[in-house]
Each structure stands twice: as C-alpha cells, then as structure tokens.
C-alpha positions, -999 to 999 in steps of 0.1 A, spaced: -47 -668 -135 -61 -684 -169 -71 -719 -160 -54 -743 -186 -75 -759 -212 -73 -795 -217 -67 -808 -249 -101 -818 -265 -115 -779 -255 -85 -765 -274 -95 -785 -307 -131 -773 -302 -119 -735 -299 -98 -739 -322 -122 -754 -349 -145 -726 -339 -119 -699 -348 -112 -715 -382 -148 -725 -394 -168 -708 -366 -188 -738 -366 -179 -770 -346 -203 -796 -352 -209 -833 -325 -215 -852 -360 -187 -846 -378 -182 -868 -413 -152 -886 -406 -142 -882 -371 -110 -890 -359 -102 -902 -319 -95 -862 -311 -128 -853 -324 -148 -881 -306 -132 -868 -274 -138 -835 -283 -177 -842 -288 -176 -867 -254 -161 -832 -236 -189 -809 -256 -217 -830 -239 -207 -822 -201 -224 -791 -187 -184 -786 -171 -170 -787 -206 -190 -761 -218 -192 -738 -192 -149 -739 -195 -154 -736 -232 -182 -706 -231 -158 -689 -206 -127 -688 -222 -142 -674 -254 -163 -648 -235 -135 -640 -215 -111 -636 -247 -134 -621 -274 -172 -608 -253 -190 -632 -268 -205 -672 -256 -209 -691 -290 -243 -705 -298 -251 -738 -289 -279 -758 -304 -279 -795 -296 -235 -798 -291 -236 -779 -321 -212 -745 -315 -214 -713 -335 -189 -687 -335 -198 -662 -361 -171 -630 -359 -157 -612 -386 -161 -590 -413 -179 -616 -432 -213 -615 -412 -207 -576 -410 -212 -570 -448 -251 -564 -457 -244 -580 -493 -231 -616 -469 -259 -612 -442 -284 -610 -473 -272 -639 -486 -267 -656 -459 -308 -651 -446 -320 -662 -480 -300 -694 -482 -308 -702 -449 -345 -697 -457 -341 -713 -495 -328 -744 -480 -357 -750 -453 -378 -750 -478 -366 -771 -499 -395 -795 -508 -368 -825 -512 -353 -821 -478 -389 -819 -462 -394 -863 -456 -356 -861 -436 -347 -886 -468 -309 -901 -469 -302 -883 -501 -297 -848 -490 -281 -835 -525 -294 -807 -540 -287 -788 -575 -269 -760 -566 -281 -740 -593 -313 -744 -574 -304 -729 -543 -285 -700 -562 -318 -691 -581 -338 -692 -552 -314 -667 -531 -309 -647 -562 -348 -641 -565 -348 -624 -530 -309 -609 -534 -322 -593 -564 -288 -565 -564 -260 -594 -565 -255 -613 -596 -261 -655 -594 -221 -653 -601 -215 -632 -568 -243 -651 -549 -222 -683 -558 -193 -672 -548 -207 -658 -511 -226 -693 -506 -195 -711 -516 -174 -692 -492 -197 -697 -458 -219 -727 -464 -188 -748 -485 -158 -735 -471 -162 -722 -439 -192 -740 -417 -190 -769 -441 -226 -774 -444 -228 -779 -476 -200 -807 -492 -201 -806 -534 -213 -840 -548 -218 -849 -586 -238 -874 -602 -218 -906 -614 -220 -904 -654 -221 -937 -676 -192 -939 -701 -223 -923 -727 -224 -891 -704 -187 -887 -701 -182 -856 -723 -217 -840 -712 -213 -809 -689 -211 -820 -649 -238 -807 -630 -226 -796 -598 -248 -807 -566 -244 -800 -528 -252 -829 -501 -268 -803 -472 -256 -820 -436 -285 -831 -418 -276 -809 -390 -283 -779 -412 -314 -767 -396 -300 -770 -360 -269 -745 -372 -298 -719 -388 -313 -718 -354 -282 -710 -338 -268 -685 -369 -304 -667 -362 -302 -668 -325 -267 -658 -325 -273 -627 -353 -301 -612 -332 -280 -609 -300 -245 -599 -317 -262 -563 -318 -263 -557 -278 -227 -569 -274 -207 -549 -249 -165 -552 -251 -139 -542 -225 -108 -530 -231 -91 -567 -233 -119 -580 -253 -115 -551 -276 -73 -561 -285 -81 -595 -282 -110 -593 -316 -84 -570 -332 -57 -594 -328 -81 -623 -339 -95 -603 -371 -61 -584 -384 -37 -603 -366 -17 -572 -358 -24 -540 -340 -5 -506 -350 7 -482 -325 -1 -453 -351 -35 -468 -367 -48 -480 -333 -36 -460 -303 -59 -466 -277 -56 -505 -281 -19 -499 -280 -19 -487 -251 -44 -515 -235 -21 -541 -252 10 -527 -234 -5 -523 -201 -22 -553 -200 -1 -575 -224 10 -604 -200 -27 -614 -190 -35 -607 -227 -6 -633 -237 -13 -658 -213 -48 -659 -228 -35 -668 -260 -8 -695 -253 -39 -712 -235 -44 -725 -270 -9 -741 -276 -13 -724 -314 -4 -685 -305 23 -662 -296 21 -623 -294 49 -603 -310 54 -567 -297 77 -546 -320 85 -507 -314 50 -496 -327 32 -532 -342 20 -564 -320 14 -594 -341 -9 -624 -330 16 -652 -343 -4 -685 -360 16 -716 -351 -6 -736 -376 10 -714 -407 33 -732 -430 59 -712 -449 42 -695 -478 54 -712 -512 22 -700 -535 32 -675 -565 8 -650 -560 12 -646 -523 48 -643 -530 44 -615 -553 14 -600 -528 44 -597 -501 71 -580 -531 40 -556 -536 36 -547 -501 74 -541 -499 72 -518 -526 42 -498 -514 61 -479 -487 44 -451 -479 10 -457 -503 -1 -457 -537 -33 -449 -552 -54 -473 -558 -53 -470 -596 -17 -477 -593 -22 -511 -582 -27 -534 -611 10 -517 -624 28 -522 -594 18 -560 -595 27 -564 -631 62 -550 -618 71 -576 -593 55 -605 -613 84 -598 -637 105 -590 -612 102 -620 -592 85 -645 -617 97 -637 -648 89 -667 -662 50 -670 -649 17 -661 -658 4 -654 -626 -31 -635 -623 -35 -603 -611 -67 -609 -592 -52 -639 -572 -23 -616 -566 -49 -592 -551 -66 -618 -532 -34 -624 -515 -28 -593 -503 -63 -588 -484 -58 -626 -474 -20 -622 -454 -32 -588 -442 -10 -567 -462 -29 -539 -469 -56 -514 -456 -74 -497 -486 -86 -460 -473 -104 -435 -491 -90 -448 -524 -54 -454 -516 -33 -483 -504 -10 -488 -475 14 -516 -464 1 -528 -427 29 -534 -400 27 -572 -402 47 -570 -441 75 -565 -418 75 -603 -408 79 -616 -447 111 -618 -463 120 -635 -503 142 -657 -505 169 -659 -534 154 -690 -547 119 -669 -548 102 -682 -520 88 -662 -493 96 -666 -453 69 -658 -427 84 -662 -396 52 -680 -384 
C-alpha cells in the first residue's frame, strides 16, 4: 500500500516535476510554501519525499542544503543543452561581480551568453539564449530578468536586458553536478520504466511501446494508486493508449495550439516531413480564417501537447490527439 502524502510533500513533488528545482528560499513565499520548506527540514520529511520519487521514477533528487533537484527529461539528454548548461554553470561562478556575495546580484546577460558561447563554439549566441532562457529563466528559476530604471532622457534608448542570479545559485550547481554524474548508473524496473514514460509523453501506445503495455496492464492498479498520491493525476487506459491525465491543465484556448490539434487530426496515418509547413497553412484557414498565426508557434505546439513523434523524416499523430476535440466556436477541449 502507497503511504498517503501529506499536503506540503505533494507541493514539493509537485514543484519538482514542473521546475525540477524546489528551492527552501523561495522569493515570495506563500503559507503553503513555508510549510512546505518547515516539512523539507525534517530528516522524516525527506526520507517520505526521496521515497516516493524513487519508488515512482528510480531516482532520489539531489539535495544540497533543503535545496531539491529533479533533473529528468529530454532536456538534460540533448548534448547541445548539457553543453550549455556546464558552461553557464561555470560562466556564472566566475563571475568577478558575484565573487564579494554583494546584494546586487544582476548581471548583463549578454555577458553570460558571450562567455558560454566562447566555450559552446557550434551553437549560435541566438540558440545559446534561447537554451539559457529555457532552464535557468523558465524552468529552475535561477535567474529572474531585471532592467535598469531609465530617466525620462533614456526612455527611447534600447533596454538592456539583465538577470538578478538567486543567491542560492551555487548550491543548485553542486547538486546539478552531483546529480549529472550519478544519472549515468541508474537502474529502472519495470514500474519505474511506465511510470518515466507516463511522466515524459504522458501517454503510452500499445503499438509504439509493447513491453510497457503490458507492465502497465498487469500492474496498472499499484501504478495508479501511485499517481493519485499526488491529488493532480489520473491514468486513462483506452483499447491500445494509457494517458497520464494533468489535473492542473486548463482548457486550451491559444490559436496556435488550436490549429496544432486540427493538424494532428489531419495527419492520420503520417506525412512527410516536408509536407508540414502546407498542412498547417491548411487548417490556419480552415479554422482561423481571419488570423495571422505563425507557423513556428503552430509547430511549437504540436511538440509541446505531445501530438507528434517525428521518425526518420516523417510525422505521426500520437494516441493522446484522441483526447482533443474543436469546438464550433473554434476553441479546443482537452478533457484534462
């Protein structure tokens, strides 16, 4: 039997599975995050914590000081990210204005990006951005943007963009370091192995994905109950698809992942991947008609929700596009 989690450990877990980073000094905390950081700091609370990941995923996250790493994903599995990642972790150590522990903690992010680029010599500063943005800005939010306050004589000059580095940054490069160097030696059981596919593609195929199939069917009750532990997922089993079912997901009302979902649809049985770029000017006047909506953000959905595998140059529609439905008034339901 799964022993239930209280409350506080779910919004730790849960933080962790989002960001992969939880952090005992958060900005603004709230009364549920002061809880949670009060449970964080009692050897019981993370020993329930540590097992419950393990037990679901094969892996303890890294903890440096009550602060908790959780890095899974295709993101740290890319050799362009884990470049990029290194160097900005080393870039930023070095820093010689972060060196007296000062209050002021910005940083011109042009800096950063120069120094990173001068050791990631293959990726543009562009693409070095945009990778840096996505892990240190967006996901572990160690880095927060922050521009310099212009007199009314500066208002029409270009902004400069800066980013205030959190002063528990070099705590969460020990535990990124400690937790890359033993991710290598990680051994999964069967359970483990559904449980990261459910996590990372939220659904599992019957065709595409036999053997976990099979686990998932024999073992699916334990593998549920291991999920509603949160109070965020359910599991969907269909004739030949499981989803992993995110409580937290609000019907999707965007443009472009409306016309990402009309372009699975249409996929069917698979295009090429030349065919794409038509296919999506298609439904944008099909479903649009009266937009200008990109085709890279349409794109950018499709990866995002899912909706695609791309193999050997051709696209298919996964087995989750059978959850979404448009609406007449052009609005897509996700029965999330």
């Amino acid at each position: 039997m799964v022993t239930k989690l209280s409350n506080p450990e779910r919004l730790i877990i849960n933080q962790l599975i989002d960001n992969g980073l939880f952090t005992s000094n958060p900005n603004h905390p709230t009364q549920e995050m002061i809880n949670a950081v009060n449970v964080l700091k009692r050897p019981r609370g993370q020993q329930r914590i540590n097992s419950y990941i393990n037990s679901l995923i094969g892996v303890y996250p890294e903890n440096v000081q009550e602060n908790l790493l959780l890095m899974i994903g295709s993101d740290y599995e890319s050799s362009e990210n884990v470049h990029v990642l290194l160097a900005t972790l080393k870039a930023v150590i070095n820093l010689p204005e972060l060196q007296a522990n000062q209050i002021d903690r910005s940083v011109l992010a042009q800096t950063i990006i120069r120094q990173v680029h001068s050791e990631v010599v293959d990726l543009d500063e562009k693409e070095i951005r945009r990778i840096i943005t996505e892990l240190f800005v967006d996901r572990f939010k160690l880095f927060t943007l922050d521009y310099p306050e212009l007199i009314q004589s500066e208002q029409n000059q270009e902004i400069t963009e800066y980013w205030n580095i959190s002063s528990d940054f070099n705590l969460v490069a020990q535990a990124i370091i400690n937790q890359m160097t033993t991710s290598n030696v990680i051994t999964l059981n069967d359970e483990q192995r559904v449980n990261r596919a459910l996590l990372l593609q939220r659904f599992i195929s019957s065709k595409k994905s036999p053997q976990l199939w099979q686990t998932l069917l024999d073992k699916k009750e334990k593998i549920a109950e291991q999920w509603a532990n949160l109070d965020r997922f359910d599991i969907e089993i269909g004739d030949n698809y499981a989803l992993l079912l995110d409580k937290k997901r609000q019907q999707v009302k965007s443009k472009p992942a409306v016309v990402a979902i009309a372009v699975a649809q249409a996929i069917h049985t698979g295009i090429s991947e030349v065919d794409l770029n038509e296919v999506i000017k298609e439904k944008i006047i099909e479903v649009f008609p009266n937009n200008n909506i990109g085709l890279s953000l349409v794109k950018e959905s499709l990866i995002d929700f899912g909706l695609i595998n791309v193999h050997d140059g051709f696209i298919f529609p996964t087995s989750i596009i059978q959850r979404f439905a448009i609406s007449k008034e052009k609005r897509s339901t996700y029965d999330e």
